[in-house]
C-alpha positions as CSV (number, residue, x, y, z in Angstrom):
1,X,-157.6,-6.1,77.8
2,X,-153.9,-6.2,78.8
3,X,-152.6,-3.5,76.7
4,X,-152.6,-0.6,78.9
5,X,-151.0,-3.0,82.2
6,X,-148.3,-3.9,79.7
7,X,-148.1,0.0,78.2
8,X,-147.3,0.3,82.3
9,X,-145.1,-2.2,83.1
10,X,-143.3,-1.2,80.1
11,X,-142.8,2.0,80.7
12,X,-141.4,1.5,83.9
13,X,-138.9,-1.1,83.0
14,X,-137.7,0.3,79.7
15,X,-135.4,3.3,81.7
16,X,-133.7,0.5,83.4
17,X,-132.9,-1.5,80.3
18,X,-129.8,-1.2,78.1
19,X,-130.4,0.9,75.2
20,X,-129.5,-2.4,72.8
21,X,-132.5,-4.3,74.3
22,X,-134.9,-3.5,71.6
23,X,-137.9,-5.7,71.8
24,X,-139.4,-4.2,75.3
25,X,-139.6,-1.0,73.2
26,X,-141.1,-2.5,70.2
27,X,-143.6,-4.2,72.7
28,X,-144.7,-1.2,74.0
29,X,-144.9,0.8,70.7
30,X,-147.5,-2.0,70.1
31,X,-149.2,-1.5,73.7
32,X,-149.6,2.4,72.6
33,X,-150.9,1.7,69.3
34,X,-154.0,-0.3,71.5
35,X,-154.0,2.2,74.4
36,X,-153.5,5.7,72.7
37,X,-153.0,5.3,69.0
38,X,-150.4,5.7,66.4
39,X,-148.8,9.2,67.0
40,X,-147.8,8.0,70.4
41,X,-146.9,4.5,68.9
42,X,-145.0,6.1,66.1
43,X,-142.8,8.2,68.5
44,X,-142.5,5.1,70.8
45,X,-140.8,3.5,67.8
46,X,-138.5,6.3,66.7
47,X,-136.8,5.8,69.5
48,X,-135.6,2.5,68.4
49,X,-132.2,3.5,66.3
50,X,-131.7,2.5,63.0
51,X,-128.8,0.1,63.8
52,X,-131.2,-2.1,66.0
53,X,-134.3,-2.3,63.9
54,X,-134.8,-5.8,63.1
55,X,-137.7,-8.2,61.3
56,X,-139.7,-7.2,64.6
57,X,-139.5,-3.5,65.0
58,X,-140.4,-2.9,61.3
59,X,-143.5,-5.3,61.8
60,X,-144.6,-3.4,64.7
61,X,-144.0,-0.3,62.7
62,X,-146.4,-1.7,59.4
63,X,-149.3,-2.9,61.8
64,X,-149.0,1.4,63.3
65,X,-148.7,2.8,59.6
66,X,-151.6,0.8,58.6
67,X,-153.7,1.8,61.8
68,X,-152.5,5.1,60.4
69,X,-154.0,4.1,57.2
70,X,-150.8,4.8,55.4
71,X,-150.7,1.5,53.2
72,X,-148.0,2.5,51.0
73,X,-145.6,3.3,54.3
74,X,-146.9,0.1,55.8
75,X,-146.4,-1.8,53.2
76,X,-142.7,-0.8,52.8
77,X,-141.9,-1.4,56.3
78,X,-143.6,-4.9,56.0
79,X,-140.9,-5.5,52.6
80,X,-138.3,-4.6,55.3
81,X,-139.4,-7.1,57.7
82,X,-139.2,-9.8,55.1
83,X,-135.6,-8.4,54.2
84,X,-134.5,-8.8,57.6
85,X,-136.0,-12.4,58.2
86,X,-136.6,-14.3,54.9
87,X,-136.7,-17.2,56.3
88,X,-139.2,-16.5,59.0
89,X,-143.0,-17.6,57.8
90,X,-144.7,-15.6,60.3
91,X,-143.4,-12.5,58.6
92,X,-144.7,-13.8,55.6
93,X,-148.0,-14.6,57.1
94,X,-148.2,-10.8,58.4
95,X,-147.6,-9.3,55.1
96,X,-149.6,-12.1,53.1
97,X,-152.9,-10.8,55.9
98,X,-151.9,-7.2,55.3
99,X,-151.8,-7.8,51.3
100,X,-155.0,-9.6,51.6
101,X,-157.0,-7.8,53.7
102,X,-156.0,-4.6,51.4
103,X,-157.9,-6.6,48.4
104,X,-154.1,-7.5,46.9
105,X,-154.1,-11.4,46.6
106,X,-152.0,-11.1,43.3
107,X,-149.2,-8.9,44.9
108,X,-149.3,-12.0,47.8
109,X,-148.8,-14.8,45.7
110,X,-146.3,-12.7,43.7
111,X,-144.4,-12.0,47.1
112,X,-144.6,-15.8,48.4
113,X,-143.4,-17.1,44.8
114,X,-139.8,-16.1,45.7
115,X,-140.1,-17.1,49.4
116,X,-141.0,-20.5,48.5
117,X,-137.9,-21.0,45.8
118,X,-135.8,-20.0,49.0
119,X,-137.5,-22.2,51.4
120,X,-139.5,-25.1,49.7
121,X,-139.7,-27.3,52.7
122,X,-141.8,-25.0,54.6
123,X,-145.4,-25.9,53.8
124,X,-147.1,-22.7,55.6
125,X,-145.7,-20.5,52.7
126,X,-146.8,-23.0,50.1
127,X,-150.6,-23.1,51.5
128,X,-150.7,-19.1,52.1
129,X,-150.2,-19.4,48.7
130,X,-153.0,-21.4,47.5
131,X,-155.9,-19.4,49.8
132,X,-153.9,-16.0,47.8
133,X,-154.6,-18.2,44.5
134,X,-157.8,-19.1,45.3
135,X,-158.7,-15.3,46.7
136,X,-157.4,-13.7,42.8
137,X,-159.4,-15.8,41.9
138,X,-157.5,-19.2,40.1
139,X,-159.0,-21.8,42.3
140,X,-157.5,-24.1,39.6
141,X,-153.7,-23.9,40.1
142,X,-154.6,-24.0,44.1
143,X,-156.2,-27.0,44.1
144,X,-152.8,-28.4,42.6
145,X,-150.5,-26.7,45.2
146,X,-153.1,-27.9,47.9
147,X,-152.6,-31.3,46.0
148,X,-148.9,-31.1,45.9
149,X,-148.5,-30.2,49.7
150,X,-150.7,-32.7,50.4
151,X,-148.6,-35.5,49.0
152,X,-145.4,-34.0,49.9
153,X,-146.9,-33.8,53.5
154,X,-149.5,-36.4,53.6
155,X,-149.5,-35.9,57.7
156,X,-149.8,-31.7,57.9
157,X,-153.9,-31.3,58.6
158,X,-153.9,-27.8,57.3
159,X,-153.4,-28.8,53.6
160,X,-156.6,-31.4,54.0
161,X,-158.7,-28.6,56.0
162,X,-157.8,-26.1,53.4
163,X,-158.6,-28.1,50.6
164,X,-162.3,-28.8,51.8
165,X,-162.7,-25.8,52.1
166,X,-161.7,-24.5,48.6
């Protein structure tokens, strides 16, 4: 496992860093959280002030609050993330996994609804929906989004891949 040579390297190069250089920190709360757990991980990213957190630190800080098993205070900072980025699908992706893996399908198609009015030409948001739908379960209306994403993006493989497997 890398995490403890990059909780290492880390630490050496962050006192040489300007204090606006954020994501070294952000990487090594994440290195703690797999090294020495989430106190140290928390404290790690407390050090991060409140002027520089971005889409980043605040998914760093969900994944430690739900190692923490504090789901409500992950989940917030996941919402925060999305604030910060709304246009960024891997944030959605995090927070549609975290929903999902927390048995909360409905509260993931209900958060990718909105995402996908802002941003209808991205198809990853579009099929996280449609495995949500089918997990609630309405297999139904996600066979029709896997059917409209296939014919609005007849050369994207996931759509087909998914849609065999629903």
């Amino acid at each position: 496992c890398l995490y403890p040579a990059a909780q290492k390297l880390l630490q050496r190069a962050i006192p040489n860093l300007p204090t606006t250089t954020v994501q070294p920190r952000i990487d090594l709360a994440i290195s703690l959280l797999h090294t020495t757990g989430t106190e140290q991980a928390l404290s790690q990213l407390n050090t991060v002030p409140a002027t520089q957190r971005n889409a980043d630190f605040y998914l760093a800080q969900g994944q430690v609050l739900e190692a923490a098993n504090n789901l409500d205070s992950a989940y917030t900072a996941y919402r925060h993330a999305i604030a910060e980025a709304p246009e960024r699908v891997d944030v959605y992706e995090q927070v549609t996994v975290f929903l999902a893996r927390h048995g909360r399908a409905a509260d993931a198609v209900a958060l990718l609804d909105p995402a996908i009015q802002k941003a209808p030409n991205k198809p990853e948001l579009q099929l996280m929906k449609a495995g949500m739908l089918a997990a609630v379960p309405r297999a139904d209306e996600a066979e029709k989004l896997l059917q409209h994403i296939q014919s609005r993006w007849p050369e994207w493989a996931p759509s087909y891949l998914s849609y065999g497997i629903l």
